[in-house]
VOTORBA-727994 format. One record per residue (C-alpha): residue number from 1; chain; x, y, z. Coordinates in pm, 1 decimal. Layout:
REM VOTORBA-727994
<rec NUM; 'A'; <X; Y; Z>>
...
This chain:
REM VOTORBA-727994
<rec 1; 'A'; <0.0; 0.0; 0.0>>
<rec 2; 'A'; <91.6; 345.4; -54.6>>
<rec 3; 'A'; <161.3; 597.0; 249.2>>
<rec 4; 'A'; <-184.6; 767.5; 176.7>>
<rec 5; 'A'; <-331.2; 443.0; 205.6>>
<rec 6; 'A'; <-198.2; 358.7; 545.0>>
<rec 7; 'A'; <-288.7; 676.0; 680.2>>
<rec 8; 'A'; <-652.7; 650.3; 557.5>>
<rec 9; 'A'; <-657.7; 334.0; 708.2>>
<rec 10; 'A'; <-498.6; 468.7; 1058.8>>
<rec 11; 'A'; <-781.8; 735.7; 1028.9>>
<rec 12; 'A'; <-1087.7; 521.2; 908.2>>
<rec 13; 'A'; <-1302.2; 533.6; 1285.7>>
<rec 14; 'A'; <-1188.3; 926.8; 1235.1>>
<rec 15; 'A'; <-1355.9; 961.9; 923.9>>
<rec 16; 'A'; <-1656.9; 728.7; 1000.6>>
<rec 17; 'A'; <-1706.5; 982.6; 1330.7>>
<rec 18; 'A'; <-1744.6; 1278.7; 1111.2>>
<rec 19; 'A'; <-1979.1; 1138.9; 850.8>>
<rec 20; 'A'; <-2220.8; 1014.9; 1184.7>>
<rec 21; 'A'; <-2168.7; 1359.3; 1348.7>>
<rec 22; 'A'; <-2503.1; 1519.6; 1346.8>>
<rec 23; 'A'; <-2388.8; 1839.9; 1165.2>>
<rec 24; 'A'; <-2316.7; 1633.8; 865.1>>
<rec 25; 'A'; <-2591.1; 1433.5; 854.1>>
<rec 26; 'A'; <-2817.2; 1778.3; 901.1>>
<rec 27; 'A'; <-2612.2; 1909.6; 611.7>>
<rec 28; 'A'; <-2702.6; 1597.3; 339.7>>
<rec 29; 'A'; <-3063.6; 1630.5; 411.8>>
<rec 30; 'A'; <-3064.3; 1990.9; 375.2>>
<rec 31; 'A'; <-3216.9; 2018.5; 752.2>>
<rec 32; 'A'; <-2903.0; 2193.4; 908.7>>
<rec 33; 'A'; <-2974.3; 2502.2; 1126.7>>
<rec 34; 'A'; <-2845.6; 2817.3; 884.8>>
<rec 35; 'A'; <-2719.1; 2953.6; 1180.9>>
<rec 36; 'A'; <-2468.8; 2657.9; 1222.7>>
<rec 37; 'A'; <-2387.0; 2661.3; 853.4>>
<rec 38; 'A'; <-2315.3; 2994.7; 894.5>>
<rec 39; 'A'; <-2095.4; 3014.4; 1165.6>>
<rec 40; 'A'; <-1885.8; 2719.5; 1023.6>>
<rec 41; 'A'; <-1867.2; 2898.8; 696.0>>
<rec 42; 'A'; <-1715.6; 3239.4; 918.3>>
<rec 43; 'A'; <-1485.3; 2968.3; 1064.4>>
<rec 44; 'A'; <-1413.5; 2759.2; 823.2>>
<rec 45; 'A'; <-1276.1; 3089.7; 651.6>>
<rec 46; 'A'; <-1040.5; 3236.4; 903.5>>
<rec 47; 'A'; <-922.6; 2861.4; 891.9>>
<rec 48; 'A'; <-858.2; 2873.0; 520.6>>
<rec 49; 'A'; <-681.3; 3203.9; 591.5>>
<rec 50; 'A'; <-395.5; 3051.0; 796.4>>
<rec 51; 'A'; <-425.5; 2711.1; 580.2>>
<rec 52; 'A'; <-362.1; 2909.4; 286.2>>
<rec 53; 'A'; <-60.4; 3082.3; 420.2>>
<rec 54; 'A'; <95.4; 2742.5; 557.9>>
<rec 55; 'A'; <98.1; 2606.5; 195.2>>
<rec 56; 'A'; <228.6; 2915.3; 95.1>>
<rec 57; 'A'; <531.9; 2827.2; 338.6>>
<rec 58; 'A'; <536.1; 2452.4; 235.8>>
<rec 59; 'A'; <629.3; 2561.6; -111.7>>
<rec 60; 'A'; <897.9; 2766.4; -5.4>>
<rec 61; 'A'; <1065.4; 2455.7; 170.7>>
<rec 62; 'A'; <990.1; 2218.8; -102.3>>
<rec 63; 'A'; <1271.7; 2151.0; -394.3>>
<rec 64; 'A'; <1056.2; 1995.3; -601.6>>
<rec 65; 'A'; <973.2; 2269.1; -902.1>>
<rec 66; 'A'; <647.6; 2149.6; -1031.4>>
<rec 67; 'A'; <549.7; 2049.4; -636.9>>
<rec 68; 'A'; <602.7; 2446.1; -535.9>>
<rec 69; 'A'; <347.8; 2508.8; -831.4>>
<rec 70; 'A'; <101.1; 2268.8; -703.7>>
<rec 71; 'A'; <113.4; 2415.7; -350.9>>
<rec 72; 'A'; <113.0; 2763.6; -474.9>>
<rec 73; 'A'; <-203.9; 2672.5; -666.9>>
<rec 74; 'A'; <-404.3; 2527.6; -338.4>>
<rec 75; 'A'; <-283.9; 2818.6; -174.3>>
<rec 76; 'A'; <-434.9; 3061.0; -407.8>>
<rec 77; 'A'; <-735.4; 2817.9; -442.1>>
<rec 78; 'A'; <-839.6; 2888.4; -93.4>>
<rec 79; 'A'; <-831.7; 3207.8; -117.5>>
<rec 80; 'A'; <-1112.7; 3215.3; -433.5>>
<rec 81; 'A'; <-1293.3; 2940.7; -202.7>>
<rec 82; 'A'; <-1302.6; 3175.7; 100.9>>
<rec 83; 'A'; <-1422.7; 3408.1; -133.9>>
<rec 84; 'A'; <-1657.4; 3265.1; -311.1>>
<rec 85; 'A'; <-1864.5; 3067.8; -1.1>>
<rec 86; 'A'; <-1882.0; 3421.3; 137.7>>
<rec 87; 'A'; <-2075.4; 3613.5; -175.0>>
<rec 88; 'A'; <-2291.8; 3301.2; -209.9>>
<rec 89; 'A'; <-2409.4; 3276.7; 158.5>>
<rec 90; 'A'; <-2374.8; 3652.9; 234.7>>
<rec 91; 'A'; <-2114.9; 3567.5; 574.6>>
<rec 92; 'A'; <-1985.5; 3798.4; 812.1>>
<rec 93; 'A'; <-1648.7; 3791.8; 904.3>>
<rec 94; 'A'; <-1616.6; 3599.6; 1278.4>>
<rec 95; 'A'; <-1480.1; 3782.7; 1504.5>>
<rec 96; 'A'; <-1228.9; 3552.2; 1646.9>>
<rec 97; 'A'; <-1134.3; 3193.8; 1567.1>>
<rec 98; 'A'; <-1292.9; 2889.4; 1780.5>>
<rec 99; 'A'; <-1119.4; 2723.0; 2076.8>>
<rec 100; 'A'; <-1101.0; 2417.8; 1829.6>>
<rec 101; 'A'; <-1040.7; 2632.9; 1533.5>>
<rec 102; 'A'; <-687.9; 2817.0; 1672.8>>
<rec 103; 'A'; <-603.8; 2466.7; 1773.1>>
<rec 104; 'A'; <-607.4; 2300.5; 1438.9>>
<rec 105; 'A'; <-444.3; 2607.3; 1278.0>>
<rec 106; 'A'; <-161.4; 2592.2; 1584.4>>
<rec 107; 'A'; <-97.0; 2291.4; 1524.1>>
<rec 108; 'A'; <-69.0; 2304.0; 1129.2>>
<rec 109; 'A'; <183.7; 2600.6; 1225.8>>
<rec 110; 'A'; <305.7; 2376.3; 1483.0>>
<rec 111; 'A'; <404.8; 2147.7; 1222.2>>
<rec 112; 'A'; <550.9; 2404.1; 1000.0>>
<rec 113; 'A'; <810.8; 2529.7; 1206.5>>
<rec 114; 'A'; <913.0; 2234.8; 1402.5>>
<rec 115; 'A'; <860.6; 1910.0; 1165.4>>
<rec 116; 'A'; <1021.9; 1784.6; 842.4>>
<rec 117; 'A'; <823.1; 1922.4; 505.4>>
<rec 118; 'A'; <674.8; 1572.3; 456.2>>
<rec 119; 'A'; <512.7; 1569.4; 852.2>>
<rec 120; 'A'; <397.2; 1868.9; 799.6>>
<rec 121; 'A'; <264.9; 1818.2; 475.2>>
<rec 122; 'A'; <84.0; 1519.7; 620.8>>
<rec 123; 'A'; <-123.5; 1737.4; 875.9>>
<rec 124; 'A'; <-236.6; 1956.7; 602.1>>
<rec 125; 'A'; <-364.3; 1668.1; 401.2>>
<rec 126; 'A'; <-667.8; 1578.0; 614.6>>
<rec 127; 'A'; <-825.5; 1929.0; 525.3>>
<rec 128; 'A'; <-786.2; 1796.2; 151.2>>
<rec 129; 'A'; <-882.0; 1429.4; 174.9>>
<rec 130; 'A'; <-1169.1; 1457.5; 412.9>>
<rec 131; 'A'; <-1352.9; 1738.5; 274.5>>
<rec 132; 'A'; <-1349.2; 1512.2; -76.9>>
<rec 133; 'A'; <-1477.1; 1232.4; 83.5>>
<rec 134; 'A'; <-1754.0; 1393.4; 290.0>>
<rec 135; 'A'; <-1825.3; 1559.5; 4.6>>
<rec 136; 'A'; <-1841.0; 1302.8; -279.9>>
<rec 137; 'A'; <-2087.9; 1148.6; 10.1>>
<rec 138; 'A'; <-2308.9; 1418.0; 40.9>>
<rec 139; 'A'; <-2355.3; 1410.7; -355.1>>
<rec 140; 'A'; <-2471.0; 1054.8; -347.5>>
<rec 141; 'A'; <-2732.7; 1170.0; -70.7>>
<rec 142; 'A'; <-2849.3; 1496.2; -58.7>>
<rec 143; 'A'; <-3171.6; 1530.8; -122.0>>
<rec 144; 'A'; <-3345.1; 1774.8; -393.2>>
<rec 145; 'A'; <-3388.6; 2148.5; -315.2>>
<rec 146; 'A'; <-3083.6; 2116.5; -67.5>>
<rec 147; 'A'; <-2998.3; 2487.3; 52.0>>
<rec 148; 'A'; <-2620.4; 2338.6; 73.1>>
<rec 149; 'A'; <-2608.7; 2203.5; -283.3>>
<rec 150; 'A'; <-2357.6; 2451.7; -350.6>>
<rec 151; 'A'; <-2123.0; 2409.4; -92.2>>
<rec 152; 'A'; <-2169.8; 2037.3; -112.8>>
<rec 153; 'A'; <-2070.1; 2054.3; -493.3>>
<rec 154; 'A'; <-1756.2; 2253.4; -468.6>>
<rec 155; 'A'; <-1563.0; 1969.6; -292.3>>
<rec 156; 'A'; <-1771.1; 1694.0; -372.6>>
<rec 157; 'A'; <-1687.1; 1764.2; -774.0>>
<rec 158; 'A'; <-1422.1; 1621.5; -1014.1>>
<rec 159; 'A'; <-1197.2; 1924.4; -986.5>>
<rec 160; 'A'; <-1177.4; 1924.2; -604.8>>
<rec 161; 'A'; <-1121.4; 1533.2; -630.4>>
<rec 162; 'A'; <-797.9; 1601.7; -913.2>>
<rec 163; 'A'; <-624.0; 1843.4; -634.2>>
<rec 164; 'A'; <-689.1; 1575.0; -373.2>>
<rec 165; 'A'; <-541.4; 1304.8; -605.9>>
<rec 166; 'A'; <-197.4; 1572.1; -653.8>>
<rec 167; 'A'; <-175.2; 1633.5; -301.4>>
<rec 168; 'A'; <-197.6; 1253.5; -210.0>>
<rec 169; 'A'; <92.6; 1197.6; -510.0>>
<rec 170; 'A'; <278.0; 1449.2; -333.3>>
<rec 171; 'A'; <257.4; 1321.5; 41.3>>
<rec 172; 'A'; <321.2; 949.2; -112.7>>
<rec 173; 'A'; <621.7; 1104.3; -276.3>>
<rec 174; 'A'; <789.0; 1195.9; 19.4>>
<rec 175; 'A'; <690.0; 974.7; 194.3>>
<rec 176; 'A'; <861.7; 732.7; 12.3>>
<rec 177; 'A'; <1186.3; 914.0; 37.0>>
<rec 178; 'A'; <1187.1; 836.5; 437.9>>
<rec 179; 'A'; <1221.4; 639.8; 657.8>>
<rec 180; 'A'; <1011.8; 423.2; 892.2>>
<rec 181; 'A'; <1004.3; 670.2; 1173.5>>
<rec 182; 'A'; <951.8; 948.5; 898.9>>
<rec 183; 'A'; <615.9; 754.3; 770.2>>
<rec 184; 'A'; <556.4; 718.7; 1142.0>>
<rec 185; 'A'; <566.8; 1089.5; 1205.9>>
<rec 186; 'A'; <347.6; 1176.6; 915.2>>
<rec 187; 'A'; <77.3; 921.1; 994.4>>
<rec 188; 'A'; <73.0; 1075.6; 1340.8>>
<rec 189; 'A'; <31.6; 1391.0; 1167.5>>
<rec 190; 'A'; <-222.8; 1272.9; 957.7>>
<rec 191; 'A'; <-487.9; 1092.9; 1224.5>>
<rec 192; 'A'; <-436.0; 1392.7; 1481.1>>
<rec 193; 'A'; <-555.2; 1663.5; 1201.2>>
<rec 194; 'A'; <-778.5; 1420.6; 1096.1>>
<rec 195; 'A'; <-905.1; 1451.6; 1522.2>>
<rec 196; 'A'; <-969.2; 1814.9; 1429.8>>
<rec 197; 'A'; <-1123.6; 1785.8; 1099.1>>
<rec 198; 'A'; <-1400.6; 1655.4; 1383.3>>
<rec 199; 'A'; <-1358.1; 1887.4; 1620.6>>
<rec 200; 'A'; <-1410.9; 2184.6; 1377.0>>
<rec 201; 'A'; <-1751.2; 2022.1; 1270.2>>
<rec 202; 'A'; <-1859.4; 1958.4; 1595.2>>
<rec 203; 'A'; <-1762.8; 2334.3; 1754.4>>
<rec 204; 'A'; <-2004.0; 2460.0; 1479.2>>
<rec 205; 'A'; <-2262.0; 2248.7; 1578.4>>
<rec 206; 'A'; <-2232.9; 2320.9; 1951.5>>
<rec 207; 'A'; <-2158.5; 2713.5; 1800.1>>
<rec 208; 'A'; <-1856.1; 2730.8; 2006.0>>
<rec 209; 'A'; <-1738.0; 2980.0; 2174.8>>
<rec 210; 'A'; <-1449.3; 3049.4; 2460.7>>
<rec 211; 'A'; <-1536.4; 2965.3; 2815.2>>
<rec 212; 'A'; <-1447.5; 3300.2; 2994.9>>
């Protein structure tokens, strides 16, 4: 198996969590509260603010030419998403991230400064992967008139599903150019982002906010 497989595998309960989690399910049917879309969509974009500017970095560390383009590209491409969710749902900015949602991105940064380029790569990857797969699910079983269709079509599509497919290349890449322990460290990566790819959906269910 490849290294993307393996780390699917580690994060298969993950994945099967999120797709059970009550937000999603609300989302295929169409019955999800607009508030909660809402404030995941504010979330979701101060999260594709930082996410953006860690691939940004992860280019700059990378030697491989035509690998810097591709991460260039998703960086850029979540900036038009950010931009785009926002004039079709009408969002405010949020005011402040999430408890859950400064973790994930603390981590990711975590990653960046501290970890190899393929670790870190690794914990970016869930963002990718998941939101294909929830999405490519939530095409098969939405239901007609869905007030989500739209969000449920950008990452459920082919186009989303080709980046996925370069980023996975990418990880197995270098992956492959490690060791054990370097496989280890990115599959660590991988299942703990993979954690907060849950947590995020489930703070915008509970609409999260800080404790004090």
């Amino acid at each position: 198996m490849t290294w993307t497989d393996q780390a699917w595998t580690a994060a298969t309960s993950i994945f099967e969590a999120i797709v059970a989690h009550p937000f999603i399910i609300a989302l295929t049917d169409g019955t999800l509260d607009r508030e909660k879309f809402l404030f995941y969509i504010a979330q979701d974009s101060l999260y594709l603010d930082d996410f953006g500017k860690i691939l940004a970095a992860l280019a700059i560390k990378n030697q491989n030419r035509a690998e810097v383009e591709d991460l260039l590209k998703f960086a850029a491409e979540t900036i038009q998403v950010e931009k785009e969710l926002h004039r079709t749902f009408g969002v405010a900015e949020a005011a402040a991230p999430t408890p859950s949602n400064l973790l994930y991105t603390s981590y990711l940064h975590r990653l960046l400064a501290a970890s190899s380029l393929e670790t870190a790569l690794a914990g970016t990857l869930p963002c990718f992967w998941i939101y294909q797969k929830v999405g490519e699910r939530l095409q098969a079983r939405s239901r007609p008139g869905n007030p989500y269709q739209s969000w449920i079509d950008a990452y459920g599509g082919e186009e989303y599903a080709r980046s996925v497919r370069t980023a996975r290349a990418m990880a197995d890449r270098l992956a492959a150019a490690v060791g054990e322990a370097g496989r280890d460290a990115m599959t660590a990566a991988f299942v703990l982002a993979s954690k907060m790819e849950w947590m995020f959906w489930d703070a915008a269910w509970r609409l999260e906010t800080w404790p004090v």
